[in-house]
C-alpha positions as CSV (number, residue, x, y, z in Angstrom):
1,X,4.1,10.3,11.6
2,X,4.4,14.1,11.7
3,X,3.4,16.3,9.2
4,X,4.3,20.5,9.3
5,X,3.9,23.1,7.1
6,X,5.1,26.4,6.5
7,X,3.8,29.0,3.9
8,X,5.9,32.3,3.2
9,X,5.3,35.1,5.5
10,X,3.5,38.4,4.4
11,X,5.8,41.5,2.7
12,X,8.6,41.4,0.5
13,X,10.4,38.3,-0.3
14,X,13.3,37.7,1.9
15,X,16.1,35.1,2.9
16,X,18.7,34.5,5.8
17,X,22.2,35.4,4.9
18,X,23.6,32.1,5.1
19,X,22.8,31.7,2.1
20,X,24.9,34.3,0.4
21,X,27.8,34.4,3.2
22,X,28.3,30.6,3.1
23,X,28.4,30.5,-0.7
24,X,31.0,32.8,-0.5
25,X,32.9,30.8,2.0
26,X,33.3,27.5,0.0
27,X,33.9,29.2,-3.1
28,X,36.6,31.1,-1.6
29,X,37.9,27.5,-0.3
30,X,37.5,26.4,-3.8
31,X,38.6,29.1,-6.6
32,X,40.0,31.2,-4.0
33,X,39.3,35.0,-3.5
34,X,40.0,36.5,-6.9
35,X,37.7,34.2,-8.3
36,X,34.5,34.5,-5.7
37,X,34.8,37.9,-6.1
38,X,34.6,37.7,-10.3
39,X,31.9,35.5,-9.7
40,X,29.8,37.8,-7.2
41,X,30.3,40.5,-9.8
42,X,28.9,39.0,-12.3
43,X,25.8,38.1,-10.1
44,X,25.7,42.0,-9.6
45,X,26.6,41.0,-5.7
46,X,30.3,42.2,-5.5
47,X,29.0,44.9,-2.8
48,X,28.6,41.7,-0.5
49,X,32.5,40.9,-0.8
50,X,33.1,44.0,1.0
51,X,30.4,44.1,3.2
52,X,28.8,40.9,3.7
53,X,25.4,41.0,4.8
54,X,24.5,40.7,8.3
55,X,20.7,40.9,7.9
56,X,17.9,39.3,5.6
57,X,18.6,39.8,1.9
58,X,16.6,39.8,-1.6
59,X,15.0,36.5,-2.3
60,X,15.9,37.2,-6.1
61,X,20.0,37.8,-5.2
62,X,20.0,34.6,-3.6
63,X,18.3,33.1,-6.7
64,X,20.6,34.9,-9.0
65,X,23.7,34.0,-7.0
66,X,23.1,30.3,-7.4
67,X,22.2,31.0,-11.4
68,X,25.2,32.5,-11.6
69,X,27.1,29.8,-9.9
70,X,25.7,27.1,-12.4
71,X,26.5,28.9,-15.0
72,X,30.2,29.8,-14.4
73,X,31.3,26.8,-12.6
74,X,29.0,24.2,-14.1
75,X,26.2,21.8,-12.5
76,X,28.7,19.2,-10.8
77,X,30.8,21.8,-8.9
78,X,28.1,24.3,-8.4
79,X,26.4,21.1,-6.5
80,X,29.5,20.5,-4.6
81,X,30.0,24.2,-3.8
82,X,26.2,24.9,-2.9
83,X,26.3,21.5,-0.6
84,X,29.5,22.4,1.3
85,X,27.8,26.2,1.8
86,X,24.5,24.2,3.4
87,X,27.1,22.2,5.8
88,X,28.3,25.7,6.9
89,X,24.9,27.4,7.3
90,X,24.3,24.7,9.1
91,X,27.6,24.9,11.2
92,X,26.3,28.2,11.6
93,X,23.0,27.5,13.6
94,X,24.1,25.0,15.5
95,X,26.9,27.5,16.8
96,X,25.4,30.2,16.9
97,X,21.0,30.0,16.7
98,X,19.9,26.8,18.0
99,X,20.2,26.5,22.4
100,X,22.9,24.4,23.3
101,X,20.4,23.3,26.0
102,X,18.2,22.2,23.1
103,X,20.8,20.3,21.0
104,X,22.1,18.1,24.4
105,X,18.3,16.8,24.7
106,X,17.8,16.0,21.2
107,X,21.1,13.4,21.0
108,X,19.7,12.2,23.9
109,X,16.1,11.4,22.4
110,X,15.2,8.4,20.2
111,X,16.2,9.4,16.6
112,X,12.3,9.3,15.8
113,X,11.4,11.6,18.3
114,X,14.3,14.2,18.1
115,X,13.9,14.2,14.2
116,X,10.0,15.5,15.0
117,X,11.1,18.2,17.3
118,X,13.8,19.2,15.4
119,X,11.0,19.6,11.8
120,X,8.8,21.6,13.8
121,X,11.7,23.8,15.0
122,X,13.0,24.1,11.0
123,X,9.5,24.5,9.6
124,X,8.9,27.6,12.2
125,X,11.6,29.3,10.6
126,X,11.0,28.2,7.3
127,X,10.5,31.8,6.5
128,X,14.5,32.5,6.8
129,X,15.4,30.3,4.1
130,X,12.4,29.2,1.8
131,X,11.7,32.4,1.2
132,X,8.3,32.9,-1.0
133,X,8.2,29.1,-0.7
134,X,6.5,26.8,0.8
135,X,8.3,24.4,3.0
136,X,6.6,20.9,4.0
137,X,8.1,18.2,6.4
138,X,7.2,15.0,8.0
139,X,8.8,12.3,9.6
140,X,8.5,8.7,8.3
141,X,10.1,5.3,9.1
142,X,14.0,5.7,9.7
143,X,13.9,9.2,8.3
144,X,12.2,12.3,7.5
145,X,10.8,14.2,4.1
146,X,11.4,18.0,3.2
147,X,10.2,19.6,0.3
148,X,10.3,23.0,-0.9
149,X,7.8,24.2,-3.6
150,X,8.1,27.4,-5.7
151,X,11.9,27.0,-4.6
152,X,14.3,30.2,-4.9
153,X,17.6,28.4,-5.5
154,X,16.2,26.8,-9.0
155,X,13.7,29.2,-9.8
156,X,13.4,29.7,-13.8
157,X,16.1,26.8,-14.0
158,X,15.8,23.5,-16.3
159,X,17.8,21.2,-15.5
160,X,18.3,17.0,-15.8
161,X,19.6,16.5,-12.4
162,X,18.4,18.4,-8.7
163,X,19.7,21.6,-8.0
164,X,18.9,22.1,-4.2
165,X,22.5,21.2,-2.4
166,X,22.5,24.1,-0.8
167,X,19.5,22.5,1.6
168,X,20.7,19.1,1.2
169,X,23.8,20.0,2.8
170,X,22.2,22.0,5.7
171,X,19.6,19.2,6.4
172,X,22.1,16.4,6.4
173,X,24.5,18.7,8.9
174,X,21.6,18.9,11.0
175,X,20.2,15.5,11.2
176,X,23.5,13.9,11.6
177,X,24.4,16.3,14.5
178,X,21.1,15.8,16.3
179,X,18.7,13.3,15.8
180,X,21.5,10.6,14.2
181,X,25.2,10.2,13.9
182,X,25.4,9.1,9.7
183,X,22.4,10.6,9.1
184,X,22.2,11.2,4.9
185,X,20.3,13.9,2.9
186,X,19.9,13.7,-1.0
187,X,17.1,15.6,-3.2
188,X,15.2,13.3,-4.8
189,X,12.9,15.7,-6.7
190,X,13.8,19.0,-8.3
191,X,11.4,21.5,-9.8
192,X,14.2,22.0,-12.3
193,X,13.5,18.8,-13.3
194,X,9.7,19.8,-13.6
195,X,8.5,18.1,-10.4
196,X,5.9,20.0,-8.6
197,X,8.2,20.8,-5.7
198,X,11.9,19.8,-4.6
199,X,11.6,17.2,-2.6
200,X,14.5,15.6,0.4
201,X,14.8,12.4,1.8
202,X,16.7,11.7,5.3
203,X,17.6,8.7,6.0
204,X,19.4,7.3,8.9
């Protein structure tokens, strides 16, 4: 077993802009363009339509993006939306951040070994999407753990069922691309839901 953790680095809050970008993405796929850009405005984001960023962003506009989201699209489809963005962030590294090199050796690994490379490799960067959280992995029989405490995307939220499918989707994207073909990623625990942390199983 294989534990890691990663604590927020020093400065200003700050999160990768995957997770702005991709929202935008499946919500264009889903209310279309008019209605992503209605939406950005009202999360005081509209500026990103034109010019999406291409650096580290505001923890608190990512936060308020995904408020916004619940609130105008409701829970269920927020979920789906947020999920689908995760797959694409996730799309995203694998195309475009993490070696190609890198990904050949880990299909080639045993799923238990690839899946502890490939947490240590997440929880170095933790910083990019965690922001002033505090990101925790370990690996554990057929699977892994994730958690996420003092979580941006359901920060201030109450809620009776997890709001975190933004990671879910990005962890399950990369788990079934790497480490395990039908690899599956829920949240189990949600500080919405007033757990200490939101936690995510893998399974595979």
């Amino acid at each position: 077993m294989a534990t890691a953790l990663a604590h927020a680095s020093p400065g200003p809050a700050r999160i990768g802009p995957n997770a702005i970008v991709r929202v935008g993405e499946a919500l264009e796929a889903r209310i279309g363009p008019e209605g992503t850009r209605r939406l950005f405005e009202s999360a005081g984001l509209d500026g990103y339509i034109r010019h999406p960023p291409d650096g580290m962003v505001d923890e608190e506009e990512v936060t308020r993006l995904h408020r916004v989201l619940r609130a105008t699209l409701g829970e269920q489809v927020a979920s789906r939306v947020s999920f689908e963005a995760g797959v694409r962030t996730a799309d995203y590294l694998l195309a475009n951040r993490i070696p190609k090199p890198v990904q050949a050796l880990l299909k080639i690994l045993p799923a238990a070994l690839a899946s502890r490379v490939l947490l240590s490799a997440i929880s170095r960067h933790a910083w990019t999407f965690a922001g002033s959280g505090t990101f925790g992995a370990r690996t554990v029989a057929g699977g892994a753990r994730l958690s996420v405490r003092d979580c941006p995307l359901c920060r201030g939220a109450r809620s009776e069922a997890p709001l975190c499918a933004f990671y879910a989707g990005t962890f399950e994207r990369l788990f079934a691309t790497l480490v395990r073909h039908g690899s599956i990623a829920s949240e189990t625990a949600c500080e919405a839901r007033g757990a200490p942390s939101c936690e995510f199983r893998v399974t595979w």
